[in-house]
C-alpha positions in Angstrom: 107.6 118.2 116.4 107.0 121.5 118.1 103.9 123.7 119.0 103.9 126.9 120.7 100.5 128.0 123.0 100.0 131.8 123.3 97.4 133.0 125.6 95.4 136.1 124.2 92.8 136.9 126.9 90.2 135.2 129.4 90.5 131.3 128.6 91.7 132.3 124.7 94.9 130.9 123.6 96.1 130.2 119.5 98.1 127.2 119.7 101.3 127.5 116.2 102.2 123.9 115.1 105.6 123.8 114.3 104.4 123.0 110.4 103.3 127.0 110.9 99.1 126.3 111.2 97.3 128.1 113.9 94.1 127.3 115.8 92.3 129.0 118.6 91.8 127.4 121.8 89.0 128.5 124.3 87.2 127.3 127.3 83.4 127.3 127.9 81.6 130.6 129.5 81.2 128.8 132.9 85.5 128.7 133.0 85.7 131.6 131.9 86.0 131.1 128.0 84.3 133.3 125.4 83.3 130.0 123.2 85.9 131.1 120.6 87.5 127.7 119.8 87.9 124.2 120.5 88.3 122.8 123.7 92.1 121.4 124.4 90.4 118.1 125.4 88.0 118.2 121.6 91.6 119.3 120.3 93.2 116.1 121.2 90.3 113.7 119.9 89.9 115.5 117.1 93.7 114.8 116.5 93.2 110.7 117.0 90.0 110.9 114.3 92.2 113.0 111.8 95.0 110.3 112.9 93.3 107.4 112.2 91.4 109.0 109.2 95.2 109.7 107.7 96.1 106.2 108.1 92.9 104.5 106.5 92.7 106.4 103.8 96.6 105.9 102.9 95.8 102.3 103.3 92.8 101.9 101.1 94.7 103.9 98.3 97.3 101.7 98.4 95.5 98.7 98.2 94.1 100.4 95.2 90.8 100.8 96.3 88.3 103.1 95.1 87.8 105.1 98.2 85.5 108.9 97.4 84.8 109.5 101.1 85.9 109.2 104.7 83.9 110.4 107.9 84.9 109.7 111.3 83.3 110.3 114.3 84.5 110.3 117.6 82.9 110.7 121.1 84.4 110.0 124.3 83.7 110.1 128.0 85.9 111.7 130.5 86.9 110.6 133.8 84.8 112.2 136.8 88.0 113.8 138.6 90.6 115.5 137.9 92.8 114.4 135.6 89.2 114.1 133.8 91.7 111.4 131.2 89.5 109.7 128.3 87.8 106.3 129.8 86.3 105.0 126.7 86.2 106.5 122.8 83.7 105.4 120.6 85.1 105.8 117.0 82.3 105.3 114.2 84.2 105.6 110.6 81.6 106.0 107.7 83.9 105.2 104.7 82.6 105.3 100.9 83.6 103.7 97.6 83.2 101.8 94.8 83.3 98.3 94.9 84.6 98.7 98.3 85.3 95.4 100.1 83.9 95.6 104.1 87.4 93.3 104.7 89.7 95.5 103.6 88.0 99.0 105.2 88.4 96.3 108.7 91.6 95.7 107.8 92.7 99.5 107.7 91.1 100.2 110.8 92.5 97.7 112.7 95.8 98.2 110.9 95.5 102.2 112.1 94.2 101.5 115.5 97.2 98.6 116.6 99.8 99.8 114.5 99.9 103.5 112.7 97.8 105.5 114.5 100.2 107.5 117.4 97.6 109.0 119.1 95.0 106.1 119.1 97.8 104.1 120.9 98.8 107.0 122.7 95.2 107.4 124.2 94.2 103.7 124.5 96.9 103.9 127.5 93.8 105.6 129.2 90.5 104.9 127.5 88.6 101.4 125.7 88.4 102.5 122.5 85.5 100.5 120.0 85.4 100.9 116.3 81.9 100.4 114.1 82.2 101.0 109.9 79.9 101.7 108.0 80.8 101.0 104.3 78.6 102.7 102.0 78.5 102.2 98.2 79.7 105.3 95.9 
């Protein structure tokens, strides 16, 4: 896996994934940022909710399940000092279907957050993460 960063002005950067996507990077006003893109740190939770969204879905589908619609919502608190890490991450996945059993969406979260999910792991090293689902009928 590769990315490459590439500052453009002020706090600006576009960070390439080596799969050959861009995205802008930017800081806030107060840092010196023009409030052109993400955050690095909204980058990187971003990542673990479109991580752990990857794996649940993939699950669900092949359990055969009758999923129409996955929502994930993340939101974290930082450390007070620098390295300002993660210290806890609320993950809140809204997941829709037919007929949808409430075991099996808690089986594919859990399945994603103790197994699959790389940057989950990855940032549980740092931070409690919690999980709530909400199972909501198509």
């Amino acid at each position: 896996m590769k990315a490459k960063v590439t500052w453009l002005e002020a706090r600006t950067f576009v960070a390439e994934s080596g799969s050959g996507h861009a995205v802008v990077m930017d800081g806030a006003p107060e840092s010196g940022g023009r409030n052109l893109g993400l955050r690095p740190m909204e980058m990187l939770l971003a990542g673990m909710a479109g991580c752990t969204a990857f794996d649940v879905v993939m699950i669900l589908e092949k359990g055969r399940h009758a999923i129409t619609d996955c929502q994930i919502s993340a939101d974290a608190d930082r450390a007070e000092t620098d390295p300002k890490v993660f210290t806890a991450i609320r993950m809140h996945y809204r997941i829709t279907g037919k007929n949808l059993p409430r075991e099996a969406v808690e089986r594919a979260v859990t399945l994603s957050a103790e197994k699959y999910c790389s940057a989950s792991i990855m940032l549980g090293k740092t931070a409690e993460i919690t999980h709530t689902i909400e199972v909501i009928e198509a």
